[in-house]
C-alpha positions in Angstrom: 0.0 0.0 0.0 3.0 2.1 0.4 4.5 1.4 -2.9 1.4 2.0 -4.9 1.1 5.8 -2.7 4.8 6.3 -3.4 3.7 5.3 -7.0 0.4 8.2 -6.9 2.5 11.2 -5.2 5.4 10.4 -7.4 4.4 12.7 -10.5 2.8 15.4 -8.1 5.7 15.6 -6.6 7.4 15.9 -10.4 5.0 18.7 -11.1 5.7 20.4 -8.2 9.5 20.3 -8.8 8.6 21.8 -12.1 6.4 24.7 -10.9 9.1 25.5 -8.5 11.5 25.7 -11.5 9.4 27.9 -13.1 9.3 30.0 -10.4 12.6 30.3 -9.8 13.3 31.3 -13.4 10.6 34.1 -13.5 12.1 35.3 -10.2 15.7 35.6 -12.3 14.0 37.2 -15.1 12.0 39.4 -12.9 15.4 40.2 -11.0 17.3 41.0 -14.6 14.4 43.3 -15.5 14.6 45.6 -12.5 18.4 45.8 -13.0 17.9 46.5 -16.7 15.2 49.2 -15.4 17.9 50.4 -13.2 20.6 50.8 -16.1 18.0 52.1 -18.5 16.8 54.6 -15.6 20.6 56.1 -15.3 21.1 56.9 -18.9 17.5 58.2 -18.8 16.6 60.1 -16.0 15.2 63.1 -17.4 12.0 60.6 -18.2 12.3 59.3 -14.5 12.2 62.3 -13.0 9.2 63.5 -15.4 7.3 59.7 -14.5 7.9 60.6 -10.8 6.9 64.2 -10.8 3.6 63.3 -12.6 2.9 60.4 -10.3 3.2 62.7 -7.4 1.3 66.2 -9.3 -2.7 66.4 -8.9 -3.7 69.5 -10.9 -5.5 71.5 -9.6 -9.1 72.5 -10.8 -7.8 75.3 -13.1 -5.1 73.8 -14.4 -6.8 70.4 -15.6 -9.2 73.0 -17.3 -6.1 74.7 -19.1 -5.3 70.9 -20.7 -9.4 70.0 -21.0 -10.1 73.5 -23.4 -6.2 73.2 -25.3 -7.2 69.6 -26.4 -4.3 68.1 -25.2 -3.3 64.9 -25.4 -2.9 61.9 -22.8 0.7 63.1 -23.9 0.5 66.9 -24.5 -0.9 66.7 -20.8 1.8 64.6 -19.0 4.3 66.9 -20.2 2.3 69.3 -19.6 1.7 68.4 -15.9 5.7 67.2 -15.5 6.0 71.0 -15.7 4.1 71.3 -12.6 1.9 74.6 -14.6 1.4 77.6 -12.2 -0.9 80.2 -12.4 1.1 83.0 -10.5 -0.6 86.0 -8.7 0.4 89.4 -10.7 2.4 91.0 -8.1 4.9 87.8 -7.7 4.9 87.3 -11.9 8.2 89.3 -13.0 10.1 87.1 -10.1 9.5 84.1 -12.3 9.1 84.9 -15.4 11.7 87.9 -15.5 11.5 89.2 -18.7 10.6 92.7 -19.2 9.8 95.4 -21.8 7.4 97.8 -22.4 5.0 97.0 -25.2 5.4 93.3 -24.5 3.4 91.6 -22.9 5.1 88.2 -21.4 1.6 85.6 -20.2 4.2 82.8 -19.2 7.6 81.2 -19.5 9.1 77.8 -19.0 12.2 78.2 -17.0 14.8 75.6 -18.3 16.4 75.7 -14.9 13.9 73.9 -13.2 11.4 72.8 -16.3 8.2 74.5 -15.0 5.7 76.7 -16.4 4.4 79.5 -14.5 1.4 81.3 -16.7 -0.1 85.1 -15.8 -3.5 85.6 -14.7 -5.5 86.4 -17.4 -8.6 88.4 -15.8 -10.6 89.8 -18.9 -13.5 87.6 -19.9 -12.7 89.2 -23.5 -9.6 87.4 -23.1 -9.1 84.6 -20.9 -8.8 82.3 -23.7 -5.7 83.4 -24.0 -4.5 81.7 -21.0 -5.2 78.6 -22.5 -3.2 79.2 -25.8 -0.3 80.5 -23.7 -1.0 77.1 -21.4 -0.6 75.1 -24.5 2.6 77.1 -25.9 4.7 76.3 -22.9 3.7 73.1 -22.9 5.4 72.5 -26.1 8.7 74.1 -24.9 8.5 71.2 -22.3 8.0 69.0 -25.2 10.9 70.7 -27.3 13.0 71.0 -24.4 12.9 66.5 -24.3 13.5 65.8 -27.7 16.9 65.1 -29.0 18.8 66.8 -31.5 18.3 64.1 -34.3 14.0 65.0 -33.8 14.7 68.9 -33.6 16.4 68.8 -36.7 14.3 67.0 -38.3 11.6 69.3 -37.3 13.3 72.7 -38.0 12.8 72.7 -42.7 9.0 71.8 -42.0 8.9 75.2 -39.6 11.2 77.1 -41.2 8.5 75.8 -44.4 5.3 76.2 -42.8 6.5 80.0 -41.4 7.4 81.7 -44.8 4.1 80.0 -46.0 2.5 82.9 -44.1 4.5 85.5 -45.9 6.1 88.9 -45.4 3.6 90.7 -43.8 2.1 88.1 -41.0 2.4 89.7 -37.9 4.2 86.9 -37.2 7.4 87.8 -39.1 7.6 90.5 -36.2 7.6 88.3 -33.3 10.0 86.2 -34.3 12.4 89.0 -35.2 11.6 89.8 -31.4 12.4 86.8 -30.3 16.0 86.6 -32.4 17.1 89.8 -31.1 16.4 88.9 -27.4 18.0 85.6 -27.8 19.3 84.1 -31.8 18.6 80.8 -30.3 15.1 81.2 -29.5 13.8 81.0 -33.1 12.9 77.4 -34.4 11.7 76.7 -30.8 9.3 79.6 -31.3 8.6 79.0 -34.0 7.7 75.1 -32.8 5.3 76.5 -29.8 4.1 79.2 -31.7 3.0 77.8 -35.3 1.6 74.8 -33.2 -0.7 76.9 -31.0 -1.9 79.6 -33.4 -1.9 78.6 -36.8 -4.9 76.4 -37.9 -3.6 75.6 -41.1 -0.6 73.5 -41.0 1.5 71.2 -43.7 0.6 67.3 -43.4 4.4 66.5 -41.4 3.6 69.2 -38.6 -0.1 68.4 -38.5 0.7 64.6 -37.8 3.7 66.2 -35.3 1.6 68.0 -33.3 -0.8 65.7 -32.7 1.2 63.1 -30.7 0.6 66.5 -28.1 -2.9 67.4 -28.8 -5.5 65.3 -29.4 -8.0 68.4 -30.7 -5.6 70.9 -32.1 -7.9 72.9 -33.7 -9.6 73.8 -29.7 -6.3 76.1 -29.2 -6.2 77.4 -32.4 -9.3 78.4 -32.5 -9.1 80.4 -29.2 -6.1 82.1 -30.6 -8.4 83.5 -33.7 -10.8 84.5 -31.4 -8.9 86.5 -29.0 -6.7 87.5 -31.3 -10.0 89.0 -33.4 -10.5 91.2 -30.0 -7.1 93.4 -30.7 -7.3 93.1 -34.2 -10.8 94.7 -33.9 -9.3 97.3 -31.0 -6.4 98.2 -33.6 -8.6 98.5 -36.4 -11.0 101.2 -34.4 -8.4 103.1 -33.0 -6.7 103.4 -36.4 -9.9 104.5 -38.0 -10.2 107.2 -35.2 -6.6 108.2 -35.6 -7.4 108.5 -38.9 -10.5 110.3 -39.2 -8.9 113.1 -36.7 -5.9 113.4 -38.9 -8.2 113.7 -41.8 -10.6 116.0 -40.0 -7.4 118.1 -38.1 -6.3 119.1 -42.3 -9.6 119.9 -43.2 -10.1 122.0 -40.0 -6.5 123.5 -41.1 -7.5 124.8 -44.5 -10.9 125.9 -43.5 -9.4 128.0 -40.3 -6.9 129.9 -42.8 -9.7 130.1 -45.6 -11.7 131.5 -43.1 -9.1 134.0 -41.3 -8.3 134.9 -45.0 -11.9 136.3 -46.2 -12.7 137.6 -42.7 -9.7 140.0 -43.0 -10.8 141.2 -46.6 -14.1 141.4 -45.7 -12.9 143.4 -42.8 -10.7 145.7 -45.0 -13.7 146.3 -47.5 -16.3 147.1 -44.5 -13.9 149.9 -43.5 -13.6 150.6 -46.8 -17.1 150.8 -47.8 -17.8 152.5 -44.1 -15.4 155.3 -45.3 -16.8 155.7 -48.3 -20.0 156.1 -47.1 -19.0 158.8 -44.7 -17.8 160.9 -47.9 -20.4 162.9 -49.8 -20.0 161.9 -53.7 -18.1 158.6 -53.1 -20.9 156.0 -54.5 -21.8 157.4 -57.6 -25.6 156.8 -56.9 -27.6 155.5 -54.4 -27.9 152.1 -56.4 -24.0 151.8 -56.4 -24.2 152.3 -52.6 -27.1 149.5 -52.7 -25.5 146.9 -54.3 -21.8 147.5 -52.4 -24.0 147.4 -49.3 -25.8 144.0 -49.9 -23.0 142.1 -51.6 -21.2 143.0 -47.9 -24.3 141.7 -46.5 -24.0 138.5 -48.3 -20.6 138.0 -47.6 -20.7 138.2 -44.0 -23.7 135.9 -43.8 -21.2 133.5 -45.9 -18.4 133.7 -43.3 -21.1 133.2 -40.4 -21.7 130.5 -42.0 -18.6 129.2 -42.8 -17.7 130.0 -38.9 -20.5 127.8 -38.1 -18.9 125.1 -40.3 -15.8 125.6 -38.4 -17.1 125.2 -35.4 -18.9 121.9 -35.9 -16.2 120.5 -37.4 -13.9 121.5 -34.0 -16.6 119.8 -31.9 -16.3 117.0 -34.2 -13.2 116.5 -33.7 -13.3 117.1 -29.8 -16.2 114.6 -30.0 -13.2 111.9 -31.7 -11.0 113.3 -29.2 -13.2 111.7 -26.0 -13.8 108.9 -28.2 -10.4 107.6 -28.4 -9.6 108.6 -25.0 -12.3 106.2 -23.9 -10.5 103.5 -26.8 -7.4 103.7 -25.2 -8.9 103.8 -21.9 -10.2 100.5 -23.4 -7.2 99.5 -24.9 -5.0 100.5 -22.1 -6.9 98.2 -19.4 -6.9 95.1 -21.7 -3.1 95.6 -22.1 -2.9 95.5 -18.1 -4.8 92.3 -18.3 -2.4 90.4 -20.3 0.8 92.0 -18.2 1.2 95.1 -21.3 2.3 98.8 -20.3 1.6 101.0 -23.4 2.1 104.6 -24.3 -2.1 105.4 -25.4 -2.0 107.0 -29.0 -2.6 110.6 -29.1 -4.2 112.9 -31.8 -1.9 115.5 -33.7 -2.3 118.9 -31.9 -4.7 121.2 -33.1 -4.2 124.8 -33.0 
């Protein structure tokens, strides 16, 4: 009865043997694979460090809403979030973002140093979708800023491409002569974060590019156009002002001297005529002295009238005056709301 147990348990114990064996070997393999983790996580720490800081990061409310509206990706939005975004209160802004010149307005930064974004408080309803276009541009400096050279180069013909597809006269060619002056470095990045965010209408390479980051690209874009539209419109009506009053100011010119110059001969032909008239035999009838009489009558009526003209046409332009004191008003506290000190334009003097 022994034998034939020793005979059953025999193969269990076999199998047993053989799970163990398998067991041991997963235990190896598991063992190489954390040291090959190791060695892979040395030459690779940057993506470490990003893997850890996201696992640690919960977004805030705001900030999870910046990613939701940009249509980022599952990967636009871990680098995004590696970045550990910021909104920063106005007064403490310029200590992270340190960049400073008047005209300019600087909505966020991503500081190499210590790879985060910090973004400005956008506070205008007109334009806080602006906050999420600048959210989105920083996060592709993250994304630039962890690519190697061999992917930035291959990047930089399509940009340089897709950029002078927009010709001379896109109000981008300013900015990135901007950027080049402040730093000669700075422009295929740029022009990376920038063409990404605000140009709809991209070549098939960058399109397929930029959507490893976003899975809606056309949700930030679309912002851009929109509050983009809001200055564009601003600029538009204050040029028209500036331009009616400079328009208005030489009309205002020519009729002021016109005006001074037939007031001062009908001045010197009243005294004339009021000479005359004191001197017995001067008119050679009384119809003479009608008709000298009325035509002066006319003519001052003319130059009431023309006065009259004069005057609306100063009120007009006082009118403009206030109105683009109120635009620039206008102007002036939209510029504070994206972090913008301007000089307000100002009407030529008019004497």
């Amino acid at each position: 009865m022994t034998a034939d147990a020793t005979r059953r348990l025999s193969p269990a114990v076999r199998v047993g043997r053989a799970i163990a064996l398998t067991l041991a070997l997963l235990l190896v393999a598991g063992q190489l694979a954390l040291i090959g983790g190791i060695a892979w996580g040395v030459h690779n720490p940057r993506v470490v460090s990003d893997h850890w800081t996201v696992a640690r990061y919960t977004p805030p409310a705001e900030i999870s809403a910046l990613a939701d509206r940009a249509g980022m990706s599952e990967r636009g939005r871990f680098y995004f979030y590696a970045s550990r975004p910021e909104v920063v209160p106005a007064e403490r802004f310029d200590e992270v973002c340190t960049f400073r010149e008047p005209g300019i307005g600087v909505l966020g930064c991503y500081t190499l140093g210590e790879r985060r974004i910090f973004l400005f408080p956008i506070s205008s309803p007109e334009l806080e979708g602006l906050q999420v276009v600048v959210a989105a541009h920083e996060m592709l400096h993250a994304v630039w800023d962890r690519m190697s050279s061999d992917e930035k180069d291959a990047l930089a013909g399509p940009l340089e491409e897709a950029f002078a597809a927009l010709g001379p006269d896109h109000e981008l060619v300013e900015r990135i002569a901007l950027y080049e002056e402040m730093d000669p470095g700075s422009r295929i990045p740029e022009l990376y974060a920038i063409l990404g965010t605000e140009v709809a209408e991209l070549p098939a390479v960058l399109d397929e590019h930029y959507s490893g980051s976003f899975d809606d690209r056309e949700r930030v874009t679309a912002l851009y156009a929109e509050t983009n539209a809001v200055f564009r419109d601003l600029d538009e009506r204050l040029q028209s002002l500036q331009d009616e009053l400079a328009e208005l100011s030489a009309v205002i010119d020519v009729d002021r001297a016109e005006f001074l110059r037939v007031s001062e001969e009908l001045t010197a032909d009243i005294t004339d005529f009021n000479d005359r008239a004191d001197t017995p035999g001067a008119f050679d009838s009384e119809e003479q002295f009608a008709e000298e009489r009325a035509d002066i009558i006319t003519r001052q009526e003319a130059l009431e009238a023309s006065r009259d003209a004069l005057n609306e046409a100063v009120d007009r332009y006082n009118a403009l005056v206030a109105e683009l004191e109120a635009l620039n008003a206008e102007a002036s506290e939209l510029n504070r709301t994206i972090n913008i000190t301007v000089t307000p334009q100002q009407p030529e003097e008019d004497d």
